[in-house]
VMD Tcl script that draws the C-alpha trace (Angstrom):
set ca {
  {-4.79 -50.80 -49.68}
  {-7.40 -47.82 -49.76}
  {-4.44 -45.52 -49.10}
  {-2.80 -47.25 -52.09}
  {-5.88 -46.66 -54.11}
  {-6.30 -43.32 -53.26}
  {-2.85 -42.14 -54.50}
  {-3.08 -43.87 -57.68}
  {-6.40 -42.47 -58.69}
  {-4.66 -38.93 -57.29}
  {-1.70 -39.50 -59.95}
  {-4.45 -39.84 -62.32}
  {-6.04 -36.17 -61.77}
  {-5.55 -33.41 -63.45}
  {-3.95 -31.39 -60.89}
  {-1.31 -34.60 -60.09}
  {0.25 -33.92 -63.68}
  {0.35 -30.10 -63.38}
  {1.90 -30.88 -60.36}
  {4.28 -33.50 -61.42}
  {5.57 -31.66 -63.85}
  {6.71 -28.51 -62.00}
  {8.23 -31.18 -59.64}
  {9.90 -32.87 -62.40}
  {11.06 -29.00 -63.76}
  {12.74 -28.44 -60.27}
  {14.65 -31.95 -60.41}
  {15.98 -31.20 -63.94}
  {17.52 -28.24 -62.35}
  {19.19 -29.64 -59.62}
  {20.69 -32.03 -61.21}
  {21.63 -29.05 -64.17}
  {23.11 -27.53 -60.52}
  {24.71 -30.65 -59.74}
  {26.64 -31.48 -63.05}
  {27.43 -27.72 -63.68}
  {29.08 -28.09 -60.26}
  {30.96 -31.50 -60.88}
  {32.76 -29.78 -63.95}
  {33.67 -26.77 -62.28}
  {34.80 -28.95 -59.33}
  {37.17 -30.74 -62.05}
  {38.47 -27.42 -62.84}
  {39.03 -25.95 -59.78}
  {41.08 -28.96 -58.81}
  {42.89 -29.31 -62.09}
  {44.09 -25.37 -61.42}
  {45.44 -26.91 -57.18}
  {47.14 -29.80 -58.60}
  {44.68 -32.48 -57.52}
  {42.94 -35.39 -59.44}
  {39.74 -37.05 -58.68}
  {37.55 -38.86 -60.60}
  {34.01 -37.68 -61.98}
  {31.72 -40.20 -58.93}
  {34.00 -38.11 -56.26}
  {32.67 -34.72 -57.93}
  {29.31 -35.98 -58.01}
  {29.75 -36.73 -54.48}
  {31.47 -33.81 -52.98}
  {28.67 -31.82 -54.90}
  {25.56 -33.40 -53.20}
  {27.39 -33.50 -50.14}
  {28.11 -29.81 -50.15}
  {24.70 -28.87 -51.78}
  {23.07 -30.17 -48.41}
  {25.33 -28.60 -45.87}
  {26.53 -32.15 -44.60}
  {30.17 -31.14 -45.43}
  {32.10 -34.58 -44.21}
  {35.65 -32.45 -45.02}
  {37.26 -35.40 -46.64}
  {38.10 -33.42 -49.89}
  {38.66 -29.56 -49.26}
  {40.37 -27.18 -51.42}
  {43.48 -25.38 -50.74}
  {43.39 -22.13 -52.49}
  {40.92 -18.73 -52.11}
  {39.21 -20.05 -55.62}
  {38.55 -23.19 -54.35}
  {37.37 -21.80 -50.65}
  {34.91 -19.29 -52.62}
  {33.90 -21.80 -54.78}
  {32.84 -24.40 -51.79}
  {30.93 -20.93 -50.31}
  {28.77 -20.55 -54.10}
  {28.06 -24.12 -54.31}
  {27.10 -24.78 -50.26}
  {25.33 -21.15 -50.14}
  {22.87 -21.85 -53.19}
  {22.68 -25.68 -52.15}
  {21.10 -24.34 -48.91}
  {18.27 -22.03 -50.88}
  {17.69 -25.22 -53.35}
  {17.86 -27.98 -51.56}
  {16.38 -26.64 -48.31}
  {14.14 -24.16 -49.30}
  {13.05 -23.71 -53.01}
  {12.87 -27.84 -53.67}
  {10.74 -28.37 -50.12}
  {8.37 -25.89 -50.97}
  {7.63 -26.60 -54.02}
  {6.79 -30.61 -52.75}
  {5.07 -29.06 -50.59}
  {3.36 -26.41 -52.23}
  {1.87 -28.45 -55.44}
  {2.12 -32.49 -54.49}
  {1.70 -32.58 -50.73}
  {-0.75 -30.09 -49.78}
  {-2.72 -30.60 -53.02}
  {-3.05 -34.39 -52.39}
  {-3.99 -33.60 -48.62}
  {-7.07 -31.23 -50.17}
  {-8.02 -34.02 -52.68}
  {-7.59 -36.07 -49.80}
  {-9.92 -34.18 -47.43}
  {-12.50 -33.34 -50.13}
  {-12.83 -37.02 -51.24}
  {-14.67 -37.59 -47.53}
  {-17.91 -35.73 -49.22}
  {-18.87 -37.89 -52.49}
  {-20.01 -36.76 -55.40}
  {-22.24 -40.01 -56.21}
  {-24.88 -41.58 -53.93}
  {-24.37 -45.01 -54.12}
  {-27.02 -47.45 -56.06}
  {-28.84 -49.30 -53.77}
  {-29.92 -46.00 -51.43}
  {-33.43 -45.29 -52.89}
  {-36.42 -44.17 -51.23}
  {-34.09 -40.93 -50.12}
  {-34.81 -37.24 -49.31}
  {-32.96 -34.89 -50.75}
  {-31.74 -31.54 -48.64}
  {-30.72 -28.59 -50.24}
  {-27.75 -26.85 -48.33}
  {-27.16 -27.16 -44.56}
  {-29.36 -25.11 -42.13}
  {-31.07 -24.62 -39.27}
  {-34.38 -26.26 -41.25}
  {-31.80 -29.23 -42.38}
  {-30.23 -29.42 -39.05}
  {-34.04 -29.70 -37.28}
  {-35.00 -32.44 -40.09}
  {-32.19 -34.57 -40.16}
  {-32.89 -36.28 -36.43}
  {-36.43 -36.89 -37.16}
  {-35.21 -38.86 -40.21}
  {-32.21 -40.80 -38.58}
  {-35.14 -41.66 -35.88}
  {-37.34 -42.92 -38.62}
  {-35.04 -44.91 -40.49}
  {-35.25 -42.72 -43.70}
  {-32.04 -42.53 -45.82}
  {-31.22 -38.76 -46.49}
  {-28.12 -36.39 -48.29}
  {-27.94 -32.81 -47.92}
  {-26.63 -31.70 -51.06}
  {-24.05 -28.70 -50.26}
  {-22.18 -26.70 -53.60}
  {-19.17 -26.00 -51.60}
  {-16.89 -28.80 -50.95}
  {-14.74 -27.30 -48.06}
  {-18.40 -27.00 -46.33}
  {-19.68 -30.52 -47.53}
  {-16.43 -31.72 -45.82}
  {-17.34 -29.90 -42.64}
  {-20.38 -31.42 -42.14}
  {-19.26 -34.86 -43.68}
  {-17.36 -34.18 -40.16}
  {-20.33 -33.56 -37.53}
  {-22.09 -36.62 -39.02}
  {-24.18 -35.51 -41.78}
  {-24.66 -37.51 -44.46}
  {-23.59 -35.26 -47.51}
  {-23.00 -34.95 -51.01}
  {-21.24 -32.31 -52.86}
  {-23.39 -30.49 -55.56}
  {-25.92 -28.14 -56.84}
  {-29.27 -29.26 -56.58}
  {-29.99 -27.17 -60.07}
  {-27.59 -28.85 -61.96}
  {-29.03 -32.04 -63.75}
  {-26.03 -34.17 -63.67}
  {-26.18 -33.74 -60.11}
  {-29.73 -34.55 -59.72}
  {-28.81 -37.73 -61.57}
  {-25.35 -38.65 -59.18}
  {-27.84 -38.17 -56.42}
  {-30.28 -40.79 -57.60}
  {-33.05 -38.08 -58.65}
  {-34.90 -41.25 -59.79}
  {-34.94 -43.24 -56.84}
  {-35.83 -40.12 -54.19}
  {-38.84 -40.24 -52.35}
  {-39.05 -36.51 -52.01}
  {-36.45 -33.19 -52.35}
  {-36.34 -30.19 -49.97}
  {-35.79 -26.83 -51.59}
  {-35.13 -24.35 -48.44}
  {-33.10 -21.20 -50.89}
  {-34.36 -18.37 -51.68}
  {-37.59 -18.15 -53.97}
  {-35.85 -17.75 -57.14}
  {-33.57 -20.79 -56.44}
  {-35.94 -23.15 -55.81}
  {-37.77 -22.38 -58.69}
  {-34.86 -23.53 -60.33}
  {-34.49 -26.46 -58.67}
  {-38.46 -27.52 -58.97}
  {-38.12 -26.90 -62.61}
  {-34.61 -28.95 -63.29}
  {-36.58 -31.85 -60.50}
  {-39.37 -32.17 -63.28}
  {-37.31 -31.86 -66.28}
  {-35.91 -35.53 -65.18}
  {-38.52 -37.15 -62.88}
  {-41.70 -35.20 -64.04}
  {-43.98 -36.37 -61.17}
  {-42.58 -39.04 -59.78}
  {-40.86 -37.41 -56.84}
  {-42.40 -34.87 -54.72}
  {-40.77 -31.41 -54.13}
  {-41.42 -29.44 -51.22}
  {-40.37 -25.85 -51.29}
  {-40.31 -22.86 -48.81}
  {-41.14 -19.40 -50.40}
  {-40.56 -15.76 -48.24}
  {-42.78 -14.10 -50.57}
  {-46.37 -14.46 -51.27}
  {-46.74 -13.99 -54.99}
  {-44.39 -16.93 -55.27}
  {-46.26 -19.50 -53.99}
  {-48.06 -19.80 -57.17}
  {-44.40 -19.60 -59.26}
  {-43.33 -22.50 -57.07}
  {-46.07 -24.35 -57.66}
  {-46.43 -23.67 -61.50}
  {-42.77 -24.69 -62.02}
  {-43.19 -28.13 -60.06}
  {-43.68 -27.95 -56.18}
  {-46.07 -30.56 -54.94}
  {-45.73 -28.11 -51.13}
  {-44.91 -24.74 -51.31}
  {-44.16 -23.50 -47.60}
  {-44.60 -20.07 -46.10}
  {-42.83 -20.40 -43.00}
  {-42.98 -16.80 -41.82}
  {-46.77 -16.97 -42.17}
  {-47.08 -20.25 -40.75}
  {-45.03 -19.09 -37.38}
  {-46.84 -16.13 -37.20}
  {-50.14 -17.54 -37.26}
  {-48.94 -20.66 -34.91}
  {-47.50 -17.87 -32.58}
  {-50.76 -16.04 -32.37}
  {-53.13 -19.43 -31.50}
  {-50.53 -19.23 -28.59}
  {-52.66 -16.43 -27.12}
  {-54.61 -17.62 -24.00}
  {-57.59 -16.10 -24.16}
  {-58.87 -13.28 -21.42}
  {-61.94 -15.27 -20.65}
  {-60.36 -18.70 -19.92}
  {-61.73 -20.39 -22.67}
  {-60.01 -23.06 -24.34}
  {-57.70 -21.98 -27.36}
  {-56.91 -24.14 -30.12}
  {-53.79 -24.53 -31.04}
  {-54.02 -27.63 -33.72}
  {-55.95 -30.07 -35.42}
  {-55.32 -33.50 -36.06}
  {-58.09 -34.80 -37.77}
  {-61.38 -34.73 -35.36}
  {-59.06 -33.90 -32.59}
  {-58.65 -30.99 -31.69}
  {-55.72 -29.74 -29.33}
  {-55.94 -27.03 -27.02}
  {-54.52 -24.61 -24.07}
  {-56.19 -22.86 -21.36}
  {-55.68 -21.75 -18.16}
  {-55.95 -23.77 -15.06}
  {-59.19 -22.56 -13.81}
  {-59.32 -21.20 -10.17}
  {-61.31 -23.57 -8.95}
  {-58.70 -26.59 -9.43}
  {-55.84 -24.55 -8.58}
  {-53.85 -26.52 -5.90}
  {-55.45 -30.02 -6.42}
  {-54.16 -33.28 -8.23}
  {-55.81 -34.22 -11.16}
  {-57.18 -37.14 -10.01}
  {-59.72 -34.80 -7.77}
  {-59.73 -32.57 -10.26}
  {-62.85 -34.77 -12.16}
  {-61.95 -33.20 -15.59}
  {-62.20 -36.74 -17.31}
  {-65.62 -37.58 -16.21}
  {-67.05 -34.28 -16.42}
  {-65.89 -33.15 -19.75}
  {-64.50 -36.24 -21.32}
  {-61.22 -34.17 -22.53}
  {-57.46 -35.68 -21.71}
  {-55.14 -33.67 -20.08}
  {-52.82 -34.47 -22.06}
  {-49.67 -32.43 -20.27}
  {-49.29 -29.15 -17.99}
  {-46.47 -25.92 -18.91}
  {-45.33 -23.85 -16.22}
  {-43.44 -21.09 -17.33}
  {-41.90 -22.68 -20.30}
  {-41.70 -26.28 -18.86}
  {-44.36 -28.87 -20.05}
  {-44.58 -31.66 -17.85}
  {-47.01 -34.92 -18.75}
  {-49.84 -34.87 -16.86}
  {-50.30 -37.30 -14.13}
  {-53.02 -37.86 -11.88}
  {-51.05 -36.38 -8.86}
  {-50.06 -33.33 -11.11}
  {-50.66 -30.40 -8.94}
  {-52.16 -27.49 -10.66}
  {-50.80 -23.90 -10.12}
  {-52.09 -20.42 -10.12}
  {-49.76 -19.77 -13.86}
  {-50.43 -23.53 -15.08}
  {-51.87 -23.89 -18.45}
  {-53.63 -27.01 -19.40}
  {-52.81 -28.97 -23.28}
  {-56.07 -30.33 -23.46}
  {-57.00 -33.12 -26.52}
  {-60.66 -33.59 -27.38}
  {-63.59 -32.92 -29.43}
  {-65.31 -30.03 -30.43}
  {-68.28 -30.56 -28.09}
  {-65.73 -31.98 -25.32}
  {-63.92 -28.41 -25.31}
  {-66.97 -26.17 -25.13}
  {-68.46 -28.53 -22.61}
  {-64.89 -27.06 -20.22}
  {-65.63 -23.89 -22.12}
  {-69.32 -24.04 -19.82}
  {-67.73 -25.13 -16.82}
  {-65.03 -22.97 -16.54}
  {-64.53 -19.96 -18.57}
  {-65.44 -16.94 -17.02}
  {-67.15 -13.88 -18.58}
  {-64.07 -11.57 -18.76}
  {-62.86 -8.23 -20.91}
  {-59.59 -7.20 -22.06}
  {-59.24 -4.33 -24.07}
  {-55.41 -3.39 -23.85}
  {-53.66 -4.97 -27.12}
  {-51.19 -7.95 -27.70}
  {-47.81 -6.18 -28.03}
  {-45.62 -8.00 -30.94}
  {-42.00 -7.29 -31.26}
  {-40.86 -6.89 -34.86}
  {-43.03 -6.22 -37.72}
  {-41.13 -8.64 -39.87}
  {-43.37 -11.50 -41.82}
  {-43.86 -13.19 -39.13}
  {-44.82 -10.43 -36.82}
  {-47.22 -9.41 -39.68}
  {-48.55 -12.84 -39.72}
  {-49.37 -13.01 -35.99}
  {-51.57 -9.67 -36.21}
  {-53.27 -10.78 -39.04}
  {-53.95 -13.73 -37.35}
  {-55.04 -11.70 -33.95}
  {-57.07 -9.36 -35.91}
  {-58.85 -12.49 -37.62}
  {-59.50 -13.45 -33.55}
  {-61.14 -10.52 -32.82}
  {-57.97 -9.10 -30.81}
  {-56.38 -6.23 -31.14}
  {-52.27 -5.74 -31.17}
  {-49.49 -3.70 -31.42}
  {-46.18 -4.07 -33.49}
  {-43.51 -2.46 -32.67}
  {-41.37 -1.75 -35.63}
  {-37.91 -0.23 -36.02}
  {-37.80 0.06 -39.84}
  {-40.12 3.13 -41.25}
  {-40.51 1.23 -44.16}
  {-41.77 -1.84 -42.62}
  {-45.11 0.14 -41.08}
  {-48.39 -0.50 -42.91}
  {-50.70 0.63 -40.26}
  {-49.67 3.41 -38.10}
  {-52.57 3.42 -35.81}
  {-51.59 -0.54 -34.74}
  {-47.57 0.33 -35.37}
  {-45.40 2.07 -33.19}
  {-42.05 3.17 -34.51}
  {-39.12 2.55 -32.13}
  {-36.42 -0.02 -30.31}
  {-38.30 -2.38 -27.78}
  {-35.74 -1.77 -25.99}
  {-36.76 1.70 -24.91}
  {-39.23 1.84 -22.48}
  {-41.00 4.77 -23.86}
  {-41.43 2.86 -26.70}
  {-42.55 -0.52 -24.84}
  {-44.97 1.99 -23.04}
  {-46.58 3.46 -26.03}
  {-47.64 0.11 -27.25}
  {-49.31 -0.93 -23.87}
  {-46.94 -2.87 -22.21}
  {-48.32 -1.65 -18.85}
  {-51.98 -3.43 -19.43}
  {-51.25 -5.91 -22.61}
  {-52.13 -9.92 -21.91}
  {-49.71 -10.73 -23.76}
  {-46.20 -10.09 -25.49}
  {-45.01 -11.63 -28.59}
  {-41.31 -11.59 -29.41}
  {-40.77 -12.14 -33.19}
  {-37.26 -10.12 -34.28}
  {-35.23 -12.77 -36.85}
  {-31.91 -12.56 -34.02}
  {-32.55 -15.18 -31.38}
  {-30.05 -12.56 -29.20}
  {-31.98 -10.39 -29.16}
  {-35.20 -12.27 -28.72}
  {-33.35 -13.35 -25.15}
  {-32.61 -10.11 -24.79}
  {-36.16 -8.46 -24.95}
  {-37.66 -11.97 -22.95}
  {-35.38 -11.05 -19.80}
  {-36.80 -7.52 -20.17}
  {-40.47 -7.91 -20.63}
  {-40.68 -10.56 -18.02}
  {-38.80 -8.54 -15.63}
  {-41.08 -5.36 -15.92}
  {-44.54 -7.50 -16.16}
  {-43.84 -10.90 -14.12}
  {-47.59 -11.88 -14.92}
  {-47.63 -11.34 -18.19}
  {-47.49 -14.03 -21.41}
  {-44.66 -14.01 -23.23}
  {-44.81 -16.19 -26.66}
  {-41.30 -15.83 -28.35}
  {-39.72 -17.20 -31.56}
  {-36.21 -19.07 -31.95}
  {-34.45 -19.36 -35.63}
  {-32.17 -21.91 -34.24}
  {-33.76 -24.75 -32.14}
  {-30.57 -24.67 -29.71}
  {-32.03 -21.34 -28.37}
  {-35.56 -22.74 -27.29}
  {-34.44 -23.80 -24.00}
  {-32.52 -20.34 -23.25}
  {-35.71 -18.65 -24.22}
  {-37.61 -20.50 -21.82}
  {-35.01 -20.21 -18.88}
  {-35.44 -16.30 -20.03}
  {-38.89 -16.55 -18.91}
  {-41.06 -17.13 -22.27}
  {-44.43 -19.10 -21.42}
  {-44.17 -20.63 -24.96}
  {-41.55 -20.77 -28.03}
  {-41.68 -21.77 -31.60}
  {-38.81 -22.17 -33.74}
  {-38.29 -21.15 -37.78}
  {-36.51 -24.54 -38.16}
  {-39.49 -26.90 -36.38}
  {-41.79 -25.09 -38.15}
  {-39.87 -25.98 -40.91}
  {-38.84 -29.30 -40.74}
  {-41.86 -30.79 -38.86}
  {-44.19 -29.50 -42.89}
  {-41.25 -31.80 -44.46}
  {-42.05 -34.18 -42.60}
  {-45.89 -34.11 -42.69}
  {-45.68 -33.82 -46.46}
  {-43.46 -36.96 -46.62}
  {-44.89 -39.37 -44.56}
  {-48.72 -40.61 -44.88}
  {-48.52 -40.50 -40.44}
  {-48.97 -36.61 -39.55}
  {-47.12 -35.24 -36.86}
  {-48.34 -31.91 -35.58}
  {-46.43 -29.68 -33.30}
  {-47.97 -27.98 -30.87}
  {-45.16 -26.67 -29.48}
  {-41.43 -27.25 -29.12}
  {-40.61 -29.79 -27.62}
  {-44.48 -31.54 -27.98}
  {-45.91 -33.10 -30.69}
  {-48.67 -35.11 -31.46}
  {-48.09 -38.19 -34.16}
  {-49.96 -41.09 -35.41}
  {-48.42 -44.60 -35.61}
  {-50.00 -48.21 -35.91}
  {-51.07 -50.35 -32.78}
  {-48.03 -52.64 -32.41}
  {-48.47 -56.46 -32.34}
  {-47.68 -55.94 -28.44}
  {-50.27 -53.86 -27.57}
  {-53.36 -55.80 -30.07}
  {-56.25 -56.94 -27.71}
  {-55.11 -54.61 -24.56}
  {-56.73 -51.61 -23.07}
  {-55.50 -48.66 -22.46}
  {-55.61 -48.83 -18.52}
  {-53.71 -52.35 -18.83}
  {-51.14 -51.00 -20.92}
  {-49.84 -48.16 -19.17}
  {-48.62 -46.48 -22.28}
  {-48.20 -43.12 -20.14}
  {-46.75 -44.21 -17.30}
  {-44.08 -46.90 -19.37}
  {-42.98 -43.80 -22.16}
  {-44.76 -40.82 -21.11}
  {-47.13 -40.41 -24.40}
  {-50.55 -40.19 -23.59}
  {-53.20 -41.90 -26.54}
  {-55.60 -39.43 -27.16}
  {-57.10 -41.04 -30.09}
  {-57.60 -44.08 -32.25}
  {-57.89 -44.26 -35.63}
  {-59.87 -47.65 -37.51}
  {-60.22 -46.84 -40.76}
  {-63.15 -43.91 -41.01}
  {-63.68 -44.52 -37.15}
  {-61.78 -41.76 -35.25}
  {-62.63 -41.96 -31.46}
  {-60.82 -39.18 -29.64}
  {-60.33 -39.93 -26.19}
  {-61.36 -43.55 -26.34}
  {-62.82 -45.44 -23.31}
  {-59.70 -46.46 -21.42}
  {-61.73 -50.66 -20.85}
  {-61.47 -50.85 -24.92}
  {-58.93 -53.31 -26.40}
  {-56.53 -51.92 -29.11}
  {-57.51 -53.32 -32.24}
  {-54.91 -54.97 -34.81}
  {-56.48 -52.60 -37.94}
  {-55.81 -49.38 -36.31}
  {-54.05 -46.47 -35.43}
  {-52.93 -45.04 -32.03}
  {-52.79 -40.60 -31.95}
  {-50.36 -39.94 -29.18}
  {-48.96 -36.79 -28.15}
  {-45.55 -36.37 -26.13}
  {-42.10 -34.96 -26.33}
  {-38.95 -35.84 -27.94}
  {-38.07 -38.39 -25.33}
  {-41.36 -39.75 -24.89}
  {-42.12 -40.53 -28.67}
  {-38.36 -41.92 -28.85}
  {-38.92 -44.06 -25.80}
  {-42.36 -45.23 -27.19}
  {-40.73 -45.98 -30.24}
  {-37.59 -48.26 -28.70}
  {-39.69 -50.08 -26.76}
  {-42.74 -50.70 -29.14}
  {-40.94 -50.40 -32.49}
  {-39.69 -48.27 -34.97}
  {-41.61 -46.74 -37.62}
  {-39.57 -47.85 -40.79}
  {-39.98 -45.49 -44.21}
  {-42.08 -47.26 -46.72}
  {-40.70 -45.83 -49.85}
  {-42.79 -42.89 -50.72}
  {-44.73 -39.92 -49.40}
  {-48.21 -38.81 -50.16}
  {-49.20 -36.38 -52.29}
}
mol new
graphics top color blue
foreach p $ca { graphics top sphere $p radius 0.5 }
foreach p [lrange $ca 0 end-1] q [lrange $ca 1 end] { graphics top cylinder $p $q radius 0.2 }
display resetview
């Protein structure tokens, strides 16, 4: 019955009647073949002596026109003979060329496009509301999209071209074929009913879209935006963007808190609220012992919340057994982290630079960031054009050794890889780590399918453009922050479920059960970062966990599901 359906509403199109009728042109002229054919057929036997009647022409013309030839009535003379060759000769182009192709050319294949194309719709259907709307289909989108399905958030990516709306129709995506600058399109897409649209073009685009978004909804829906450029954050934001993001900058800078620090001391690498998250070296002194003996708890009150080795973060666990290249995620307060900061760090000078790999914006963004530190870097740049400082730029291919020389390779902590081609961010990873095995290496990934190469390459640490991306979507829909620290760990915020009211923390065994450690909870304006582990969970509040993928997914299948409550702040 839907096939039934389908070809009706086809017939109805447009195209069906162009079609149609150049179908219909191609019939009149066979059968213009077919009764020029009969008459001559007439003659022909007229001129041999024989009779038949007009049905037997008709016949002995179709049956000639399509090369069946039953030779029940033949003619006897060279006319006749030569006449039987014309009418079988162009039966064979009409009827088994010219007449096929043409079916095929403007009904079949035609109705198979329509057919295709109809997979991506053009209308979201009435009783989706509380949506988010995705420009286009990227590596941002493609980063974003999980976290939603996970969350139980309805969502379209809105693509202009339909043979790519049907493409990803066909890898699961849930799309819809249109331009998010058109208004009518807006409106098939339930504008109204949205809880929030992502504009991820270029700047001048989503402009365009944040100004057609507030020609129809005003302020009712929020728009977040990314913008390359600086000067046009403000343009975004004067023609409707409730978050205007600068991703390059935003990498850059979360690339340079990556930097461990020469002297041990704790870096901070987030914020999430009064807690503060941060990464340091193991100290010397607890290299090769558990945790448990380790005494960090008692003596500092901090939460070790998980342990990287060389690109692999495992959750800390009281027989975790600390290397000599082991860095600690550590979640506390202020005065928790410079209490390890007196215990540990060790009076210590480093005056060779950082060396960062690309002077792009996000390379920019890191040294700014370093220089803000009090640390001094290096960019190495290929483009002339792209140098702003020569006496902290060095112009060459990282590639050449010379060039990696120049810039301090030899004695540098540290190594940033920023270049926009995840190739050859592999490429340069393998490289540095094979001429400095004890150095840092913090790389960036566009695509998030190229985080786990970059780590097998030998990066300590690796952000991607799309995270970046899609975890300040997130955070600017949902009222519950998640903060990345890292790929591949986050830290998010979710209510005490009814399971877990009136337990401890020790009786729970949230950690052990899911792998997310609670580093915080959150009762109204009472935020108590590593709470005693003897304290019940109250009903009112909010637990602060921080895990991976798998952890938060198990935590949430087991506990419950967050479910989307309509709207995001703003």
């Amino acid at each position: 019955m839907k096939s039934v359906g389908f070809i009706i509403a086809y017939l109805g199109t447009g195209q069906a009647r162009r079609s149609m009728r150049i179908l219909s042109w191609m019939l009149g002229i066979l059968l213009l073949f077919v009764a020029l054919y009969s008459v001559l057929f007439h003659v022909v036997m007229e001129r041999e002596g024989q009779s038949h009647s007009w049905l037997t022409a008709i016949y002995w013309t179709v049956v000639t026109m399509s090369t069946l030839g039953f030779g029940d009535i033949t003619f006897e003379s060279d006319l006749g003979r030569s006449f039987s060759v014309l009418v079988l000769l162009s039966g064979s182009v009409f009827i088994l060329v010219l007449l096929p192709f043409t079916f095929i050319q403007f009904v079949l294949v035609p109705w198979i496009e329509l057919n295709q194309r109809s997979r991506a719709p053009r209308r979201i259907p009435p009783d989706v509301h509380g949506h988010v709307l995705i420009t286009g289909a990227g590596p941002i989108q493609s980063a974003l999209v999980p976290r939603l399905v996970r969350a139980g958030i309805p969502y379209y990516v809105l693509v202009g071209d339909v043979d790519e709306a049907v493409k990803r129709h066909d890898e699961g995506l849930a799309v819809m074929v249109g331009e998010l600058d058109d208004p009518d399109v807006l409106r098939a897409a339930g504008i109204e009913r949205a809880a929030l649209v992502a504009a991820t073009e270029t700047d001048a685009r989503n402009t365009n879209i944040a100004s057609t978004v507030q020609e129809i909804v005003s302020d009712t829906v929020a728009v977040v935006a990314t913008a390359n450029s600086k000067a046009s954050v403000d343009i975004l934001t004067l023609a409707g963007c409730d978050h205007v993001l600068q991703l390059g900058e935003m990498l850059g800078v979360a690339l340079a808190k990556r930097v461990l620090l020469p002297d041990d001391r704790c870096q901070v690498i987030g914020e999430f609220g009064e807690l503060l998250i941060a990464e340091a070296h193991a100290p010397d002194q607890l290299v090769g012992k558990p945790l448990l003996d380790s005494g960090l708890r008692q003596r500092t009150g901090l939460t070790v919340a998980g342990v990287w080795h060389r690109g692999q973060l495992s959750v800390a666990r009281p027989t975790t057994v600390l290397g000599p290249q082991s860095i600690l995620v550590l979640a506390g307060s202020r005065s928790q982290l410079d209490a390890y900061d007196q215990l540990f760090s060790v009076p210590r000078t480093v005056d060779a630079p950082v060396v960062i790999i690309g002077g792009g914006r996000v390379g920019r963004a890191a040294g700014r960031a370093l220089a803000e530190a009090g640390l001094d870097y290096r960019i190495i740049e290929q483009q002339p054009d792209r140098i702003r400082d020569p006496e902290r730029y060095v112009l060459g291919d990282a590639a050449d050794l010379k060039v990696l020389e120049q810039a301090g390779i030899g004695d540098a902590p540290t190594v940033m890889v920023t270049t926009h081609d995840d190739d050859v961010n592999v490429y340069l990873t393998i490289y540095c780590r094979r001429l400095r095995p004890d150095i840092q290496i913090i790389a960036r990934a566009r695509l998030d399918r190229n985080v786990s190469t970059l780590h097998r390459a030998g990066a300590d640490a690796v952000l991607s453009y799309a995270s970046t991306g899609a975890n300040a979507i997130w955070n600017a829909l949902t009222s519950d922050n998640t903060l990345q620290l890292a790929e591949g760990l986050d830290v998010f915020r979710v209510p005490v479920p009814p399971e877990l009211v009136g337990r401890t923390i020790r009786d729970a065994e949230i950690r052990e059960a899911t792998g997310c450690t609670v580093v915080a909870i959150a009762d109204g304006d009472d935020f108590r970062a590593n709470p005693d582990v003897t304290v019940p969970f109250p009903a009112s509040a909010e637990l602060v966990l921080i895990g991976d993928g798998d952890s938060e997914d198990r935590f949430l299948r087991r506990y419950h599901r967050r479910r989307w409550r309509g709207r995001p702040r703003r």
